[in-house]
VOPAGU-2260 file (C-alpha; in pm, 1 decimal, decimal comma):
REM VOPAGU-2260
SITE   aa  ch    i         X         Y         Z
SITE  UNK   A    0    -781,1   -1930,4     -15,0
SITE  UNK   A    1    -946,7   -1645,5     225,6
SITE  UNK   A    2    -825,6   -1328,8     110,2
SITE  UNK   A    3    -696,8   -1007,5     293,2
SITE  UNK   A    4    -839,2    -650,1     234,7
SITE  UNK   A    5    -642,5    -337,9     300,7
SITE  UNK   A    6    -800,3      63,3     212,6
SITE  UNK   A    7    -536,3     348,3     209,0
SITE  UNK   A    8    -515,0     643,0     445,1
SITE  UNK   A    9    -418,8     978,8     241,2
SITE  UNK   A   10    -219,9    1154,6     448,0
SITE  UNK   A   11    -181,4    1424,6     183,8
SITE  UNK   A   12    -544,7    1517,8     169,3
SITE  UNK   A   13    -895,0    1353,5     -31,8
SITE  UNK   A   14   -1103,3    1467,4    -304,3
SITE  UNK   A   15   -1333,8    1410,1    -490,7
SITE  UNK   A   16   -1072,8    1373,1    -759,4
SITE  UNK   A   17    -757,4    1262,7    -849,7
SITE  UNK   A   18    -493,8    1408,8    -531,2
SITE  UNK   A   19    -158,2    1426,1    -715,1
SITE  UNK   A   20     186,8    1364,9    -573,9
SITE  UNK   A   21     375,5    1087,2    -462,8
SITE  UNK   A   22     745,1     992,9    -582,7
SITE  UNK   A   23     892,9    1336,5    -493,1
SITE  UNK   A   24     592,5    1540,3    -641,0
SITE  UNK   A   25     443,7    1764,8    -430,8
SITE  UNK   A   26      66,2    1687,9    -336,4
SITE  UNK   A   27    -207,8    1861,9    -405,0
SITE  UNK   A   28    -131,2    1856,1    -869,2
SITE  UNK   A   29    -522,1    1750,6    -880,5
SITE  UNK   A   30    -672,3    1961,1    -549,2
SITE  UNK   A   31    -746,1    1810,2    -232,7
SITE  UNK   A   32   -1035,8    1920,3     -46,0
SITE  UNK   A   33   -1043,3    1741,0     213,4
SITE  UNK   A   34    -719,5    1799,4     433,7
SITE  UNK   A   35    -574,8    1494,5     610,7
SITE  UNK   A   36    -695,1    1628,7     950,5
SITE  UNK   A   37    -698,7    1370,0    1224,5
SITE  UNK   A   38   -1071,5    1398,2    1233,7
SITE  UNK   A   39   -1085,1    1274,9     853,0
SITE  UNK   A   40    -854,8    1025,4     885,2
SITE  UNK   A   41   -1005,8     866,2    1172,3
SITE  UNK   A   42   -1314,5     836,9    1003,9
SITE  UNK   A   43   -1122,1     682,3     701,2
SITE  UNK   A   44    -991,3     462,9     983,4
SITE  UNK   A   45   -1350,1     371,5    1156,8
SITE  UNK   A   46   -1523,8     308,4     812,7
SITE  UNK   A   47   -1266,1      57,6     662,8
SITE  UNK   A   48   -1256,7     -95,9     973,4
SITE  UNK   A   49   -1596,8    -183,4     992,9
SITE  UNK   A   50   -1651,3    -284,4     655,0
SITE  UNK   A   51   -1407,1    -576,0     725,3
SITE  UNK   A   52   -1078,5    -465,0     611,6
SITE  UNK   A   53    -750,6    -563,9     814,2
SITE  UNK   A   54    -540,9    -309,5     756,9
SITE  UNK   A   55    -473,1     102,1     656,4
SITE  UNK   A   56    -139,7     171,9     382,2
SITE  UNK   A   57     -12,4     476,5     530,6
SITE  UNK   A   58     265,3     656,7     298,4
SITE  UNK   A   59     606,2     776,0     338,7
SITE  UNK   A   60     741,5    1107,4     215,9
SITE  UNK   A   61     756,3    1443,4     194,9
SITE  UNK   A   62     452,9    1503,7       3,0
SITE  UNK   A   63     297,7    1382,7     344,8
SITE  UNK   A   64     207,7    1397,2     691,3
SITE  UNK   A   65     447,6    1144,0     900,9
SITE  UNK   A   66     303,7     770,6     898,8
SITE  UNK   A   67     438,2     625,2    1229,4
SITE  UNK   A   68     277,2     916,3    1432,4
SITE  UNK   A   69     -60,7     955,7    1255,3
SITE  UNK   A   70    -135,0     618,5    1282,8
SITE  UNK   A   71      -3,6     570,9    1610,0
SITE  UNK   A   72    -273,6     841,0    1657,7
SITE  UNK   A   73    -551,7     714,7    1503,0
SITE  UNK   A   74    -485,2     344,5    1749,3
SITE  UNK   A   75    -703,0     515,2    1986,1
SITE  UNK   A   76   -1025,9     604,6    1732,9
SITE  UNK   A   77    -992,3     238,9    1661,8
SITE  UNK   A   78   -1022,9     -93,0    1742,5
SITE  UNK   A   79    -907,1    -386,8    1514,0
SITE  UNK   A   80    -794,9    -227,1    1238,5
SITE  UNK   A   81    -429,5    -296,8    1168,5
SITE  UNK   A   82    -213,0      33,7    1024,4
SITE  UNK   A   83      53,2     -88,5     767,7
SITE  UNK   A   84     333,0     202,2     819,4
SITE  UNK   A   85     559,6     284,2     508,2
SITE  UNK   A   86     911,1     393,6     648,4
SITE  UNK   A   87    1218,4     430,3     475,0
SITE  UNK   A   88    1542,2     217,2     635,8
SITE  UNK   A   89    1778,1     468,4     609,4
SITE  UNK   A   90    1631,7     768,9     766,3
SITE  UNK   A   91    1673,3     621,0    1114,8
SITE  UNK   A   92    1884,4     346,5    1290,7
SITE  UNK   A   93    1738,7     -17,9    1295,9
SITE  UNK   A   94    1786,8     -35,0    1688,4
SITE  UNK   A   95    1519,4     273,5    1698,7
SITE  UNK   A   96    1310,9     113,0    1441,9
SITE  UNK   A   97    1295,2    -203,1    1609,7
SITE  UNK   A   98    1210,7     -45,4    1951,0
SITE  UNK   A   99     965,0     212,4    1777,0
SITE  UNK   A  100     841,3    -151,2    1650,0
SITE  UNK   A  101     786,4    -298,3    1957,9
SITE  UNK   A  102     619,8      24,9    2103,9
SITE  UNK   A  103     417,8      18,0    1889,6
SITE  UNK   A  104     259,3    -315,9    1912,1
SITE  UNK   A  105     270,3    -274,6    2270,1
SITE  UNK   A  106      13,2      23,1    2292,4
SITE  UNK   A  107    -169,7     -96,9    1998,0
SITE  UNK   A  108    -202,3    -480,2    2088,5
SITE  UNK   A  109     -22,4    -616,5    1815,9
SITE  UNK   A  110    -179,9    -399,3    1538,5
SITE  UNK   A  111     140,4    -247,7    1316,8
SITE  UNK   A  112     200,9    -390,6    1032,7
SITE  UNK   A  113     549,9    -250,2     849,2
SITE  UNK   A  114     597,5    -181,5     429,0
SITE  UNK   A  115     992,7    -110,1     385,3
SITE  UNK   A  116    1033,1     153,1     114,8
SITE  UNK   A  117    1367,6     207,1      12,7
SITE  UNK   A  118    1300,4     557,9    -177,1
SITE  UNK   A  119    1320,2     559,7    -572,7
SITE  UNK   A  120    1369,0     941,2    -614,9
SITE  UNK   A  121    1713,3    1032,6    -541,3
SITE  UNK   A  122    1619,7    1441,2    -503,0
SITE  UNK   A  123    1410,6    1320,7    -235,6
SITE  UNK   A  124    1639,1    1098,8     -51,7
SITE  UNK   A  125    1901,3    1406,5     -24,7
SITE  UNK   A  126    1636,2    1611,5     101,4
SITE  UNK   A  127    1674,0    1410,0     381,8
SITE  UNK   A  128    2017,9    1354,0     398,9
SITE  UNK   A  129    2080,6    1033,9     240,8
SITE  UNK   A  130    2318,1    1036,8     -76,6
SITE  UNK   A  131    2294,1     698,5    -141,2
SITE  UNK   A  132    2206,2     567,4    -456,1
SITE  UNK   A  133    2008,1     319,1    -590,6
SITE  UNK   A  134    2145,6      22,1    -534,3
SITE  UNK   A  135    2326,6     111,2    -234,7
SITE  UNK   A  136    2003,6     178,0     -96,7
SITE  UNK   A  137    1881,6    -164,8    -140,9
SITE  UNK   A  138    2207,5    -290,5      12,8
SITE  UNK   A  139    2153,1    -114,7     314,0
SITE  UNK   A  140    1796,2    -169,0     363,9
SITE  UNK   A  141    1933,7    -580,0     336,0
SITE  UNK   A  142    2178,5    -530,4     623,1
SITE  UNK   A  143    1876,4    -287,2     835,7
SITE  UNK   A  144    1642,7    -600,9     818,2
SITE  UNK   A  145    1902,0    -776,7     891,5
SITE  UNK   A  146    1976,6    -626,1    1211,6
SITE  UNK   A  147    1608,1    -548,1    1299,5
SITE  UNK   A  148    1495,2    -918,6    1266,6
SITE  UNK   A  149    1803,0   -1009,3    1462,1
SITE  UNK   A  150    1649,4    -798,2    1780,4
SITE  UNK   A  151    1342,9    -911,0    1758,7
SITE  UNK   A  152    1451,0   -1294,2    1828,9
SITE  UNK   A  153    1553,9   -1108,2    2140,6
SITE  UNK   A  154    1847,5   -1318,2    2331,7
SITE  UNK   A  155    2218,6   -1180,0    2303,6
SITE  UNK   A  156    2336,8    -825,0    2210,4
SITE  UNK   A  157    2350,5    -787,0    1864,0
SITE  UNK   A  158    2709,0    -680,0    1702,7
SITE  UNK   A  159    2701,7    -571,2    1311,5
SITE  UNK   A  160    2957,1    -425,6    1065,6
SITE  UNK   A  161    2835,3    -408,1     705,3
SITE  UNK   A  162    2912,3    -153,5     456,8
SITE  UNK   A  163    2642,0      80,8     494,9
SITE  UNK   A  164    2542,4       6,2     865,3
SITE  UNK   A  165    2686,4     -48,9    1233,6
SITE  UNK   A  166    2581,6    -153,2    1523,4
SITE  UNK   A  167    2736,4    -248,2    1901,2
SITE  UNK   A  168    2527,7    -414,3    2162,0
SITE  UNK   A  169    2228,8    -303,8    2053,7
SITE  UNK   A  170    1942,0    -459,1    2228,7
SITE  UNK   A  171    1536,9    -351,0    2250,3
SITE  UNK   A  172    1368,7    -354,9    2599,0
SITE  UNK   A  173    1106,0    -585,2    2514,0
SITE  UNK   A  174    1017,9    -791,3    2189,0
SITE  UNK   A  175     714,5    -702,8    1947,5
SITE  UNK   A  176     462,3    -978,8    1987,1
SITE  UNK   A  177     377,0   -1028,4    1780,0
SITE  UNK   A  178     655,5    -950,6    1572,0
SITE  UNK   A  179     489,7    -705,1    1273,5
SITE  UNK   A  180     507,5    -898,2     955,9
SITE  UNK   A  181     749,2    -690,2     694,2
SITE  UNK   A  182     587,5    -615,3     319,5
SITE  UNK   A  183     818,2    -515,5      90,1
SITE  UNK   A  184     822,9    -374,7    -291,0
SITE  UNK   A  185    1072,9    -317,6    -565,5
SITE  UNK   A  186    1106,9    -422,8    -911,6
SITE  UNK   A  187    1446,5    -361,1    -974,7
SITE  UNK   A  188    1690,9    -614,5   -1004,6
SITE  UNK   A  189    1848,7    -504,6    -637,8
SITE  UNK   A  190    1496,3    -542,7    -515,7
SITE  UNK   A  191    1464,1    -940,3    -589,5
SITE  UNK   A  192    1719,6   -1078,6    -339,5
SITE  UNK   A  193    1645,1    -849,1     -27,1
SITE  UNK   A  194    1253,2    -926,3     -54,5
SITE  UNK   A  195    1331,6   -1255,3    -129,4
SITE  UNK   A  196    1589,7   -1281,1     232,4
SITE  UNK   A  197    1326,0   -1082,3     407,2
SITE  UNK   A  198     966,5    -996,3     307,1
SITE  UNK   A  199     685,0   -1179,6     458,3
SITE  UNK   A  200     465,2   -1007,5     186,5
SITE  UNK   A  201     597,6    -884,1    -136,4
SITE  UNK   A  202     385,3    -587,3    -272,9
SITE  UNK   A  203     375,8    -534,7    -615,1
SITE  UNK   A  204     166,5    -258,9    -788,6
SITE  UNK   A  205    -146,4    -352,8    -995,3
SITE  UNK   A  206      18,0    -420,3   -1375,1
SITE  UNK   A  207    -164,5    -622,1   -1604,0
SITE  UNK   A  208    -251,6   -1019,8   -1502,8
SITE  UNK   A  209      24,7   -1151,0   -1717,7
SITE  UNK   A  210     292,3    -916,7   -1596,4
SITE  UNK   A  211     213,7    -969,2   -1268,9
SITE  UNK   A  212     268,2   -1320,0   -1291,3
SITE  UNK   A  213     629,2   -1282,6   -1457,3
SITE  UNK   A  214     688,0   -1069,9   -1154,5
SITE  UNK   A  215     572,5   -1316,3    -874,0
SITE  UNK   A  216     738,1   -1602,0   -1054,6
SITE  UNK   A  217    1087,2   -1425,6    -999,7
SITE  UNK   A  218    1025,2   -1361,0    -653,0
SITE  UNK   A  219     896,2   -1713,9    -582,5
SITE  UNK   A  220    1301,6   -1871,5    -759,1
SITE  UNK   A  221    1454,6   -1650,2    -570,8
SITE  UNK   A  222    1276,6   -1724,5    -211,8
SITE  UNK   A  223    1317,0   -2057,3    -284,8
SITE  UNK   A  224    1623,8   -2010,9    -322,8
SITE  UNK   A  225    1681,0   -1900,2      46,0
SITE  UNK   A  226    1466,6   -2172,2     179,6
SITE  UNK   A  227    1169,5   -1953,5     228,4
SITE  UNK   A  228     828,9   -1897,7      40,6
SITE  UNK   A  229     675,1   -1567,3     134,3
SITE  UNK   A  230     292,4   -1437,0      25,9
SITE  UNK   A  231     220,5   -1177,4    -258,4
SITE  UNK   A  232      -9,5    -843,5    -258,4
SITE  UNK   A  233    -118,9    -612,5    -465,8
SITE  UNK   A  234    -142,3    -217,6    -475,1
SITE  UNK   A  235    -423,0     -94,2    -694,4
SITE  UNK   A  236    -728,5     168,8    -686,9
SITE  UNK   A  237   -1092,7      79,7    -749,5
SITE  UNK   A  238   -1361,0     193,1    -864,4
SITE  UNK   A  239   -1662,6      -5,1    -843,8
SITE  UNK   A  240   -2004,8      54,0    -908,0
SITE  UNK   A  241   -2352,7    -125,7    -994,3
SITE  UNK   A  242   -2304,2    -122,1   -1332,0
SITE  UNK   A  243   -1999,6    -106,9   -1564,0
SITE  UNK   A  244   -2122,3     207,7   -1703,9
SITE  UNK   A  245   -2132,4     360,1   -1384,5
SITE  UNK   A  246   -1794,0     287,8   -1293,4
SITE  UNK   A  247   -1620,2     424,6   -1618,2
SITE  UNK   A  248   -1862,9     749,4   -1632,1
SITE  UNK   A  249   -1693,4     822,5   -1238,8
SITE  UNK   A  250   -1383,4     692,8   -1422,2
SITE  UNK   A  251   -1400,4    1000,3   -1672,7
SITE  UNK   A  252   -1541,5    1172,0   -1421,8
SITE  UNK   A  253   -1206,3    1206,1   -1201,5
SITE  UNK   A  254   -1036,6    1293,5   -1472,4
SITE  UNK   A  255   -1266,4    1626,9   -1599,3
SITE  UNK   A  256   -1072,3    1815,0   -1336,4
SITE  UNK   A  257    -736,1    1761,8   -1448,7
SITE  UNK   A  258    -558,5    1933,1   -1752,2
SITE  UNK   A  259    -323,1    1877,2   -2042,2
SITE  UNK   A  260     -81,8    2083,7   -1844,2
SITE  UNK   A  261    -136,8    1948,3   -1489,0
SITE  UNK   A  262     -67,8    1583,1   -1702,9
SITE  UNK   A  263     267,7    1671,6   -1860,4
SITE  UNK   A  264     399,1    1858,9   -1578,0
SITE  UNK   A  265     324,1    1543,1   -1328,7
SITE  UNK   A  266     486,5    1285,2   -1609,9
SITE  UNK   A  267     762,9    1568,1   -1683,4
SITE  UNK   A  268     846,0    1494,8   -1297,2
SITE  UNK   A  269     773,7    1135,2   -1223,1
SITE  UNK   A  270    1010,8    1021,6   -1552,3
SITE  UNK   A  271    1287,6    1132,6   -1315,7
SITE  UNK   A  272    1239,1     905,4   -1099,0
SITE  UNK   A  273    1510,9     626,0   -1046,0
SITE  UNK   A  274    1184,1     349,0    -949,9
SITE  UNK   A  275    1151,0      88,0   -1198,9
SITE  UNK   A  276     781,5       3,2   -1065,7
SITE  UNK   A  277     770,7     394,7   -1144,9
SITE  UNK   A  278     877,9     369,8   -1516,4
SITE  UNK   A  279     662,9      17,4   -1587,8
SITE  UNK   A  280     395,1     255,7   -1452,5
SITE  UNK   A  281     440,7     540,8   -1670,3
SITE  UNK   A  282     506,1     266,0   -1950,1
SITE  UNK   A  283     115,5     172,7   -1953,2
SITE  UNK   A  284     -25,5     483,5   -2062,8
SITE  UNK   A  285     258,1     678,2   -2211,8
SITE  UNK   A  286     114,1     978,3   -2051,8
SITE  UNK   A  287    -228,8     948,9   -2305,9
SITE  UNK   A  288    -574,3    1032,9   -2210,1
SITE  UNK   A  289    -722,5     809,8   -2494,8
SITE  UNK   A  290    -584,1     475,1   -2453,3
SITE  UNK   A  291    -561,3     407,9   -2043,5
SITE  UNK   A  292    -763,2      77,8   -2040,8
SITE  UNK   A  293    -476,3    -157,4   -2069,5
SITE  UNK   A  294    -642,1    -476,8   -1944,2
SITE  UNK   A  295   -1002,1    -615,7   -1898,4
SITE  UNK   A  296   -1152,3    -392,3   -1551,8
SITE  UNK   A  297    -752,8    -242,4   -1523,3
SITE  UNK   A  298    -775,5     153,0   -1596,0
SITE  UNK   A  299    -408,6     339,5   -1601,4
SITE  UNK   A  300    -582,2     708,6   -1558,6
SITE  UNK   A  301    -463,5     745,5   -1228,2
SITE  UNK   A  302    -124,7     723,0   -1278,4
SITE  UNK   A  303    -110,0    1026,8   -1512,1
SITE  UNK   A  304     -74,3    1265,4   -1216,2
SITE  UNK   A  305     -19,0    1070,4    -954,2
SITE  UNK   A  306     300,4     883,9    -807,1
SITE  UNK   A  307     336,0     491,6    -703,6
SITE  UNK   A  308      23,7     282,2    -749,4
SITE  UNK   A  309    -142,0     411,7   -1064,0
SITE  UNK   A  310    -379,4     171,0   -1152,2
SITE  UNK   A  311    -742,3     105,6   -1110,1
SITE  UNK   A  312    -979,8    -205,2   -1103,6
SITE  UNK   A  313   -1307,2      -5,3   -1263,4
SITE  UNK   A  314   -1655,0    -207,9   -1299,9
SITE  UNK   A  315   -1943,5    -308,9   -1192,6
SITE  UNK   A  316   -1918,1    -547,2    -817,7
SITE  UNK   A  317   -1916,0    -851,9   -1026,5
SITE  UNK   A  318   -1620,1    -771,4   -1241,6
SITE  UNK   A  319   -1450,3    -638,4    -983,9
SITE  UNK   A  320   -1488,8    -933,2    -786,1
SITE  UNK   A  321   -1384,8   -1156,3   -1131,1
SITE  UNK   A  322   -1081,1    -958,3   -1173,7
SITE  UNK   A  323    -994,7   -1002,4    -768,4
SITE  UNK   A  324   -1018,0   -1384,9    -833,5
SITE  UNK   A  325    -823,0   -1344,1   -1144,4
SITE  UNK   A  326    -530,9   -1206,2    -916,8
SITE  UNK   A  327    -561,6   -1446,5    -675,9
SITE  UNK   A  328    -557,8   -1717,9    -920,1
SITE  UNK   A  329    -159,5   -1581,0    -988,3
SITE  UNK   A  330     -91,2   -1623,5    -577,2
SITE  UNK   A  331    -186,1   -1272,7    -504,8
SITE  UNK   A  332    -353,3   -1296,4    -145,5
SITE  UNK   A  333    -353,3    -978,1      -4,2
SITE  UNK   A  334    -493,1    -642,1    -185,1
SITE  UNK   A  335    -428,2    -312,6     -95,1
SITE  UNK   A  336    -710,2     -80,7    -215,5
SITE  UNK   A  337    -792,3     309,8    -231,2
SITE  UNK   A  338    -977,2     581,3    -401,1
SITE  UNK   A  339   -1135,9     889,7    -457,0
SITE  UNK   A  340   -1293,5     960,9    -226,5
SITE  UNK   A  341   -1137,5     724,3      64,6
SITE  UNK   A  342   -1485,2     696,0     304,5
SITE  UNK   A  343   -1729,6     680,1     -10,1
SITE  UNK   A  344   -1498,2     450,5    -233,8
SITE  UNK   A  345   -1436,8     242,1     110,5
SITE  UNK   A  346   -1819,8     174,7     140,1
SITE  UNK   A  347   -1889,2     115,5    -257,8
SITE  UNK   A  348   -1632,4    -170,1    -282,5
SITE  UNK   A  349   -1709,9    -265,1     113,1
SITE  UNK   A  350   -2121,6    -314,8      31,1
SITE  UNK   A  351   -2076,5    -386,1    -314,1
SITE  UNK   A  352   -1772,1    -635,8    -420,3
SITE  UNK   A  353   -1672,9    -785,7     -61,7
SITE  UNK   A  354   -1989,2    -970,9     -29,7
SITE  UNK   A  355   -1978,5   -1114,5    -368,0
SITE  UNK   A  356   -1631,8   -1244,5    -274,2
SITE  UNK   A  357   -1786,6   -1376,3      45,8
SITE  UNK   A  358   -2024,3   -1584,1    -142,4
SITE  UNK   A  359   -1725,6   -1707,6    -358,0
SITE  UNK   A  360   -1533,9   -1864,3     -19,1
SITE  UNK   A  361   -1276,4   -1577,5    -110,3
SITE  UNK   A  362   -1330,5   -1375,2     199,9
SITE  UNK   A  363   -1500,0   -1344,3     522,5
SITE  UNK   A  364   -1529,8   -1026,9     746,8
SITE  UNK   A  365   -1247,0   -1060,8    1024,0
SITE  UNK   A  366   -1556,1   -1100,0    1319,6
SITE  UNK   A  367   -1797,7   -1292,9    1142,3
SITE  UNK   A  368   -2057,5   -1222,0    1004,5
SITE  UNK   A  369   -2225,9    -906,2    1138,5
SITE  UNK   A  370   -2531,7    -922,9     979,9
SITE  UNK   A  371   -2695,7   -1087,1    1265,9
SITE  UNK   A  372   -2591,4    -779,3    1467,4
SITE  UNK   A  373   -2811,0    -567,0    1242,7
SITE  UNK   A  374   -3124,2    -410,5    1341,5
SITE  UNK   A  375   -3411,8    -610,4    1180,0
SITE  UNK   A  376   -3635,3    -307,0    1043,4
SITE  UNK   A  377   -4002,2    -405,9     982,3
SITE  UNK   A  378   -4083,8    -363,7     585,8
SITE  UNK   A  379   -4389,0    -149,3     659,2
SITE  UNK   A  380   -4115,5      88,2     778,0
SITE  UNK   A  381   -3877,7      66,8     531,1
């Protein structure tokens, strides 16, 4: 199996440490020095993409700058790279999703790639005018995907009456192509059957080899189910280094900044969240400084102020690459990486772990190999 590499764009800002928020907290709990100008970002952009990732996560929130238009910004500082947009379904229709869809991959050729976040934080949601709750949510992010894939087969009008969502002759001008594939997340019971009618990757956030595999294993019965099998990725940080002891000293490193206080205010907030990824996050550290290594290489320290995703791989390249195949060995083919900082983590795990990986048969750059494109510089001149 060839594997697929993502990095992260923080819209929110990038530090040298730990940049809180996420989840309906504000951004900013750890400091970030670096704001999310479009200059930064693009450079984010430019270095993942030529270190041989496919694809930028951009979040969704209000602890953020707005995902469709940054990226749709950063298309032109960039060439390949594909920008995987979070949006929430029920802060627009699905007839202007669709079309923003298809606009997208229009002026980008064919480079948007779409995570559907239904919103776990119900403060949040009302901020922008959705009441819904939960499970509702869920509902109605079944019947938008519903009516989104429905215009992008293009063909008749499309007519829809469900409980949450109408529609009358809604059409697009012109169909994506291609048509963006949809990733989708949730561990909550509601979550199961609308990834399972819909996702073409289901997301899950980086938990511990064996829970992940309960996890996947419940999405696979229930795709099967609907006469489809769909692929799996994975959400986690890394921190990767030459040595082990390297990678946990910038490990403890990240978290020298942050205090007692900053850490029980963020976990004061996030256990209010309605997200059941949230609470099996917060469930791996219990909000302790001492005890955040909860599996071999898999470090829980950044989830004690920060939102979502709040694991890390930490090691040297080889580990990191062990731990990759590990994942991969559950079905896991797609892995969505980040971390502190975005360009200089980007290029540790880009020069360091990817070609181990490459050696393995686990991954190839998406153009070849570029080493032949490489200046040859004499060694009495190096």
């Amino acid at each position: 199996m060839t594997l697929t590499f993502h990095w992260f764009l923080p819209t929110y800002g990038d530090s040298r440490f730990i940049v809180g928020g996420g989840h309906g907290l504000p951004a900013g709990v750890a400091g970030g020095a670096r704001p999310a100008t479009l200059a930064y970002l693009g450079q984010i952009a430019r270095t993942a993409e030529q270190l041989g990732f496919v694809g930028a996560l951009t979040p969704a929130g209000a602890w953020c700058e707005d995902a469709w238009l940054s990226t749709a910004m950063l298309t032109e500082v960039t060439e390949r790279l594909k920008f995987l947009v979070a949006f929430r379904p029920g802060l627009l229709s699905p007839t202007l999703a669709a079309q923003m869809a298809a606009t997208f991959q229009r002026h980008s050729n064919g480079r948007l790639l779409l995570n559907v976040v239904t919103g776990g934080e119900a403060h949040e949601q009302r901020a922008y005018g959705d009441f819904l709750d939960k499970d509702a949510r869920y509902a109605r992010a079944d019947e938008f995907l519903h009516v989104v894939r429905s215009l992008w087969r293009g063909g008749a009008p499309v007519d829809f009456t469900g409980e949450h969502l109408r529609v009358e002759g809604a059409t697009v001008p012109r169909v994506p192509d291609p048509v963006p594939p949809i990733y989708f997340g949730g561990s909550s019971k509601a979550a199961g059957p609308v990834a399972a009618k819909h996702a073409d990757v289901y997301l899950t956030w980086g938990e511990p080899p064996a829970q992940v595999a309960e996890k996947l294993a419940w999405i696979r019965q229930l795709a099967a189910e609907e006469g489809r099998e769909i692929r799996f990725g994975i959400r986690l940080h890394v921190i990767a280094r030459d040595t082990a002891d390297e990678a946990w000293a910038q490990a403890r490193k990240l978290l020298e900044g942050i205090s007692d206080a900053d850490i029980a205010g963020v976990q004061a907030g996030l256990a209010r969240s309605e997200s059941e990824g949230q609470r099996r996050m917060l469930a791996l550290h219990g909000g302790r400084r001492d005890d955040l290594q909860i599996a071999p290489n898999l470090w829980a320290g950044v989830g004690l102020v920060r939102g979502g995703a709040g694991t890390a791989l930490v090691g040297s390249h080889t580990e990191i690459a062990d731990r990759i195949a590990e994942y991969a060995d559950l079905g896991i083919s797609e892995f969505i990486l980040s971390g502190h900082p975005h360009v200089e983590e980007a290029y540790w795990f880009g020069e360091g772990v990817l070609p181990i990986l490459r050696g393995r048969g686990l991954w190839q750059h998406p153009v070849g190999d570029l080493t032949s494109e490489r200046p040859q510089i004499p060694f009495a001149a190096r």
